[in-house]
Structure formats: structure tokens, C-alpha cells
C-alpha positions in Angstrom: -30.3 -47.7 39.1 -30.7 -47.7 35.4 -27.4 -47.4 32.8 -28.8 -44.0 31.9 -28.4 -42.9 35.8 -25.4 -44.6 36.4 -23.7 -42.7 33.2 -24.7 -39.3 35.1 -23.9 -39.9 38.1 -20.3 -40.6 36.3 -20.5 -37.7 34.4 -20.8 -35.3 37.1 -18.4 -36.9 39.4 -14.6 -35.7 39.0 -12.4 -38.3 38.0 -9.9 -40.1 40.5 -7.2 -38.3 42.0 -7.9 -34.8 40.1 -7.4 -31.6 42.4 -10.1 -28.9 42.6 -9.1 -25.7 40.8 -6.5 -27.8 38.2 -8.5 -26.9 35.6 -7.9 -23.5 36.3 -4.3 -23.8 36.9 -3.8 -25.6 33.7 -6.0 -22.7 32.0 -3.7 -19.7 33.8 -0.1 -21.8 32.3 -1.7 -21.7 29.3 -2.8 -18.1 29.2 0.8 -17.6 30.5 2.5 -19.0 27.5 0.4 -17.3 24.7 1.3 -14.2 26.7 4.9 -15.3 26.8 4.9 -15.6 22.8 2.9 -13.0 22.1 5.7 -10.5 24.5 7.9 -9.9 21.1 4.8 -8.5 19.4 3.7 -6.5 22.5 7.0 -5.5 23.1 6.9 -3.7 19.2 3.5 -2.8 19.0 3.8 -0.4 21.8 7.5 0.7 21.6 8.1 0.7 18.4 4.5 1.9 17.3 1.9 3.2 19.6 5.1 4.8 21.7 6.3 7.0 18.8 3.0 8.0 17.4 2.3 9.6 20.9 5.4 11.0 20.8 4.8 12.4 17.3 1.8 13.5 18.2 2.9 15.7 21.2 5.9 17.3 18.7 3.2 18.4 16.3 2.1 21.0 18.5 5.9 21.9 19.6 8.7 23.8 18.4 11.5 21.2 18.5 15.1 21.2 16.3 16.1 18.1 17.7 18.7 19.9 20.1 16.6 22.3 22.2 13.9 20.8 24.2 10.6 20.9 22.8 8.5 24.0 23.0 4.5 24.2 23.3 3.4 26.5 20.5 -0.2 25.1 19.9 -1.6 24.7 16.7 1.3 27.1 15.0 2.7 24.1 13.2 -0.8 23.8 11.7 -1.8 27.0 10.7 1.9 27.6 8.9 0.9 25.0 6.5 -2.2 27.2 5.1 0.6 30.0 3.8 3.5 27.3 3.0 3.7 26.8 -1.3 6.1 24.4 -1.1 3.9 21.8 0.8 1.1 22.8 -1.7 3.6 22.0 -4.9 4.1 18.8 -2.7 0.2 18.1 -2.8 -0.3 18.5 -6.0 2.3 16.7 -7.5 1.5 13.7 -5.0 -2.3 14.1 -5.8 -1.4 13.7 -9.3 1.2 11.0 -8.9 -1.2 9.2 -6.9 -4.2 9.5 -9.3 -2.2 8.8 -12.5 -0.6 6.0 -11.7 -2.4 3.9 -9.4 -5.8 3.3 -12.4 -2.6 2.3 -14.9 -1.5 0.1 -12.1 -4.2 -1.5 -11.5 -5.5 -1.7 -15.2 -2.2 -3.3 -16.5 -2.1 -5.5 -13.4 -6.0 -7.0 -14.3 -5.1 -6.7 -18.0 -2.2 -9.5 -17.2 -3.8 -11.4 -14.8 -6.7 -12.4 -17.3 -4.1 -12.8 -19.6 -2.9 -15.4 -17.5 -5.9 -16.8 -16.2 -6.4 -18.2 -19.5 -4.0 -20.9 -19.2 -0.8 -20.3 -20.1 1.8 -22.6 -20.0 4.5 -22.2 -17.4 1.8 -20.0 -15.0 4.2 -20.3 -11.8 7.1 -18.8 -13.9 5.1 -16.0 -15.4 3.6 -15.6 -11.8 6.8 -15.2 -10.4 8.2 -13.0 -13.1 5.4 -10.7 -13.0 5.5 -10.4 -9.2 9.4 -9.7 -9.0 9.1 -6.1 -9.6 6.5 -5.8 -6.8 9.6 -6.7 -4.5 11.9 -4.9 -5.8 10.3 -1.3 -7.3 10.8 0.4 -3.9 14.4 -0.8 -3.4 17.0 2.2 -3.6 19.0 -0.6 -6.5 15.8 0.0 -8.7 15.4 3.9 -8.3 19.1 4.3 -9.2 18.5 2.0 -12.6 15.5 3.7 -13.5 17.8 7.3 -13.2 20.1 5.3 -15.5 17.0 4.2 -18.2 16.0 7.8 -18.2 18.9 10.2 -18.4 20.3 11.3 -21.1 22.9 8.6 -22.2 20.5 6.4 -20.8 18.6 3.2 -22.3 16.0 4.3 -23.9 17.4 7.2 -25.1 20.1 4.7 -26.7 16.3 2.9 -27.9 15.2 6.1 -29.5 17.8 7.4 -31.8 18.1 4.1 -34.5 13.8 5.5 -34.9 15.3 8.7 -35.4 14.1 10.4 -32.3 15.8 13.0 -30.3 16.4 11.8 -26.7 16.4 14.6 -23.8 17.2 14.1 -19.8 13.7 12.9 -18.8 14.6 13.0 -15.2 16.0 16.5 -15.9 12.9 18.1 -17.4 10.5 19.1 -15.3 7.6 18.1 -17.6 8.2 14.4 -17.2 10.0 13.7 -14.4 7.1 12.7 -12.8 6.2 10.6 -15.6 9.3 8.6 -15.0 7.8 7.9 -11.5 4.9 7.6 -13.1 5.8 4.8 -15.0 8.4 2.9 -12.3 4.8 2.6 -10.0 3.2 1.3 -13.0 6.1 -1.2 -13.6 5.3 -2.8 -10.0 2.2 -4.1 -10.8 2.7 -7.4 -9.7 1.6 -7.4 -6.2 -2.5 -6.5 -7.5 -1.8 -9.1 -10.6 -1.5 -11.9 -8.4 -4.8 -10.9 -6.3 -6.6 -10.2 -9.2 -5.6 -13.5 -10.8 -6.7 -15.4 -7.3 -10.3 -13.2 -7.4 -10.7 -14.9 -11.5 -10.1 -18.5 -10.2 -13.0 -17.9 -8.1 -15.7 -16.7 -10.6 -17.5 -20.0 -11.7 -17.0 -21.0 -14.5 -20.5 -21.9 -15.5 -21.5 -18.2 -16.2 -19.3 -17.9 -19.0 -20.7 -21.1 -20.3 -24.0 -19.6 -20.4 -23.2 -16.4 -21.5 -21.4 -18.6 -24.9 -24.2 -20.5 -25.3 -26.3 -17.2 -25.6 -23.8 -15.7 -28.1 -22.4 -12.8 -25.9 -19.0 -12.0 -27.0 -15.6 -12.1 -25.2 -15.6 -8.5 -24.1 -19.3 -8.5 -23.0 -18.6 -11.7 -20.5 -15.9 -9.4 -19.1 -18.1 -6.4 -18.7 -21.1 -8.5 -17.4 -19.5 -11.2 -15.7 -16.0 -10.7 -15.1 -15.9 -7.1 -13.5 -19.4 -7.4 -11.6 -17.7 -10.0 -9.6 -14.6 -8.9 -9.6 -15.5 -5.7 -7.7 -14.5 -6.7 -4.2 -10.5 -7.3 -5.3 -10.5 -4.2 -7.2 -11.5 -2.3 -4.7 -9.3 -3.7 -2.1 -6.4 -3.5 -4.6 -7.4 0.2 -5.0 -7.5 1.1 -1.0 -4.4 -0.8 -0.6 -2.0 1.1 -3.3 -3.8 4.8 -3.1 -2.5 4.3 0.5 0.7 2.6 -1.1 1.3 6.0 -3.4 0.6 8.3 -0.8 3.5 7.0 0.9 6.2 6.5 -1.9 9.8 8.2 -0.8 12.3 6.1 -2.3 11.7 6.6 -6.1 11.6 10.5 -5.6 14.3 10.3 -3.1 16.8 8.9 -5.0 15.8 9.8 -8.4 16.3 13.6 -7.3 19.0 12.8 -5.1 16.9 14.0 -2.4 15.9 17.6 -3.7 12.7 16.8 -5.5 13.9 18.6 -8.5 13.8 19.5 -11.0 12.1 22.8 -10.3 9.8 20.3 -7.5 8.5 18.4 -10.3 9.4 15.1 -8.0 8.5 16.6 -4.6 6.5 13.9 -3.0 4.5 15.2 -0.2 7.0 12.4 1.8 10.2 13.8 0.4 9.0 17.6 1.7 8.2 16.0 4.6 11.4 14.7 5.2 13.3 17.4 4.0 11.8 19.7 6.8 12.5 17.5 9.5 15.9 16.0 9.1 17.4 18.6 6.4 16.0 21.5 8.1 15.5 20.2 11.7 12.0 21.4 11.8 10.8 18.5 13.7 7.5 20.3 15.5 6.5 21.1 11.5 7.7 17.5 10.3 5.5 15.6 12.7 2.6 17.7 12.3 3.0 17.2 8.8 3.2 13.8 9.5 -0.2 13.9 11.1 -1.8 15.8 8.2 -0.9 12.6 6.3 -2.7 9.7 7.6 -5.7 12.6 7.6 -5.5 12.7 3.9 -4.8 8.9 3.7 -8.0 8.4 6.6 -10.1 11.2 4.2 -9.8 8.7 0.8 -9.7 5.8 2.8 -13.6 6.4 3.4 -14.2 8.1 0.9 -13.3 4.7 -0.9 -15.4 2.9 1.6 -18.4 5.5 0.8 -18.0 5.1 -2.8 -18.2 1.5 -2.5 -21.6 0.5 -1.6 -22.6 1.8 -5.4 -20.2 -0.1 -7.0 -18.9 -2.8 -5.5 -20.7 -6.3 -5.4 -20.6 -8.8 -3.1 -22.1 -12.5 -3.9 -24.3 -12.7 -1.1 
């Protein structure tokens, strides 16, 4: 028999003292233990997720109070909302939170990065400083110092008066109150900085070379070269904090120590949300509510994805 053969014949032939089917046993332990570590995650994805958005679900079309048991009304819930002005002050003064500050966001947080991508001295530092308010602009600490900055013996009123300006309660007028929240979204920029500045380090650098060598300007390499390719982060920066504003609670929350005043200037769609189901024990309304959220959020969402194949460009 020739080597080739003689290497088949091995090939095929199981080696010594291996059992049939210990392939498979060794396969099913293994299965076993991903299963095993995987159990914690499971164990949340369904109780502490999938379990309480059924649940949610089925109270939407209920009348529950959180002490009676849950009544079947149908779509009540829903059609309540078409005749309830409260909820649409909520909308509109989360629509307009939303599309106010999420462009500044995002246009300070590119404005730094390429700031930064220029090669600064001490990037990790600035990189850390920058992101720190990402981490910390939701906290409950935060939205009771920014109350403090803005009222009326606050910081920058104390700012203002040496320029001869007269300070007022900025939190306590209803004209910019929601320009102080406003503003404290815009302060957390930091989170779309640092993705921004990873998308830069990827452009090549040779396109700006050539753009030099043909005499185009600084701003024109940004508009040609920089934003073109830089489409793909903005728009995932974009998806990811629309859907990031929809949801803000805490700023409004604390800031008007949980009324949305003044006059519902700082209502957030959220804070309404939660004032009907665990001020007013409306739970049925709440959840359905609830529901007519992640539409909204699901609505821009594509829209976003729609909108995208115009403007967004991928280096294929």
C-alpha cells in the first residue's frame, strides 16, 4: 500500500481507545456550560424585560389603580389621549427639547473632537475631562447643581451682575426653563465626542494631503472630506441620543421637583408619564402611554434610517 493510502486509511480510522458518540457527549457538556453562563442573562432578559413589557402591554388596555384588579376597557386608554392637553403640552415641549438640543449636542461634541484630533497635548486627559459629564449629566447630584447655577442667587446670576445685567429665576420662568435643560443635554456631550473623535482617526490621512497640495482650504477639506466620511458616526450618534432625549426624566424631574413647572414649561413627555401612573395611580393610562412611546421613538427611528440612504456614506 502506498504512504498516501496508508495516511487515509489512518485518517478515517478512530483513534485508540476513543468511545463512539464521545464526541457528542463532549459537545452536549459544552453546550451545557455556555447555557449554564448564559442562565444570569436569560434569567433577566425574560423576567426582568420581556416579562414586564407583556405585562405592560396587557395594563394598557386595562383600568388598573394599582389596588383593584385590573379591568378590560379596550382601547379607552388610547382614545383618552386624543382629548388629553396635558399629554400634548408634554409632546411639544419634548419634541422641542429633543430637536433643540440634540443638533447643539452633537455639533459642540464634533466641534471638540476635531479640536482634539489635531493633536493636542495631554489627549487622554482632555478625553477624560470631556467625557465626565456624559457620566454624570443624568445623575440626580447634577440636576440639583444645575437648579443651583440657575436660580436666582445662583452662579451665573452672581456672573451677570459685575456686566451689569439683571439676573431673574431661569428655572422659575417659564420662557427658559426649558432652555436650562436645554443647555444641561448640551453640557453632556461627551459620550458623541469620543465616537466622533474615533470615526476622524479613521479618515486617511492622505486625502487631506491631496486636497493641500491642490490649495483647498481648511474649511473646504472639512466640508469635502471630513463630513462625507464622517456620515456613518453622525448618524449613529444622532439615532442614539434622539432616542437618548426622548427618554430624559431626571433633569425635568428634579429640576421641577417633580411638577414639570413652571406653568409645564419642563413637562417631559416621561415626567407626565410618570406623574399619571405613580402620582395619580392611573396605571392602565401610564402603560399605554408607555406604549405610545417606543411608537414615537420606533416612528423617528426609521424615519432616521429612511433619511439615511440620501445622506449618509459608506466607504464601500
Amino acid at each position: 500500500m502506498s504512504a498516501l493510502g496508508e495516511l487515509s486509511t489512518l485518517g478515517r480510522n478512530k483513534p485508540p481507545g476513543q468511545k463512539p458518540g464521545r464526541a457528542g457527549k463532549v459537545k452536549k457538556r459544552d453546550n451545557l456550560a455556555a447555557y449554564l453562563f448564559l442562565s444570569p442573562w436569560l434569567v433577566g432578559l425574560f423576567v426582568i424585560t420581556i416579562g414586564p413589557m407583556l405585562a405592560s402591554l396587557y395594563l394598557a388596555f386595562t383600568d388598573y389603580n394599582l389596588i383593584q384588579a385590573p379591568e378590560w376597557i379596550g382601547f379607552e386608554n388610547f382614545t383618552r389621549m386624543l382629548s388629553d392637553q396635558r399629554l400634548h403640552n408634554s409632546l411639544q415641549v419634548t419634541f422641542t427639547y429633543v430637536f433643540v438640543s440634540v443638533p447643539l449636542q452633537l455639533a459642540v461634541a464634533l466641534l471638540l473632537a476635531v479640536v482634539l484630533d489635531r493633536g493636542v497635548r495631554g489627549m487622554a486627559f482632555y478625553r477624560s475631562i470631556f467625557y465626565l459629564p456624559s457620566l454624570l449629566g443624568s445623575s440626580v447630584a447634577i440636576a440639583i447643581l444645575w437648579k443651583q447655577v440657575f436660580g436666582t442667587e445662583g452662579l451665573l446670576n452672581q456672573v451677570l451682575a459685575p456686566l451689569g445685567f439683571e439676573g431673574k429665576g431661569w428655572i422659575s420662568d417659564p420662557s427658559t426653563a426649558l432652555g436650562t435643560l436645554v443647555v444641561l443635554n448640551v453640557w453632556t456631550f461627551g459620550a458623541p465626542m469620543v465616537i466622533f473623535l474615533a470615526g476622524l482617526r479613521q479618515i486617511p490621512a492622505m486625502y487631506y494631503e491631496a486636497a493641500s497640495v491642490d490649495g483647498a482650504s481648511a474649511f473646504r477639506r472639512f466640508r469635502s472630506i471630513t463630513l462625507p466620511l464622517l456620515t456613518p458616526i453622525i448618524f449613529f450618534n444622532l439615532v442614539l441620543q434622539i432616542i437618548h432625549a426622548f427618554q430624559s426624566f431626571t433633569q425635568a424631574f428634579v429640576v421641577s421637583g417633580g411638577t414639570g413647572g413652571p406653568s409645564d414649561s419642563t413637562m417631559f413627555y416621561t415626567l407626565y408619564l410618570y406623574d399619571r401612573g405613580f402620582g395619580n395611580f392611573d396605571m392602565g393610562y401610564a402603560s399605554a402611554m408607555a406604549w405610545f412611546l417606543l411608537v414615537i421613538i420606533g416612528v423617528f427611528t426609521a424615519i432616521n434610517f429612511i433619511a439615511s440612504k440620501y445622506w449618509v456614506f459608506y466607504d464601500d
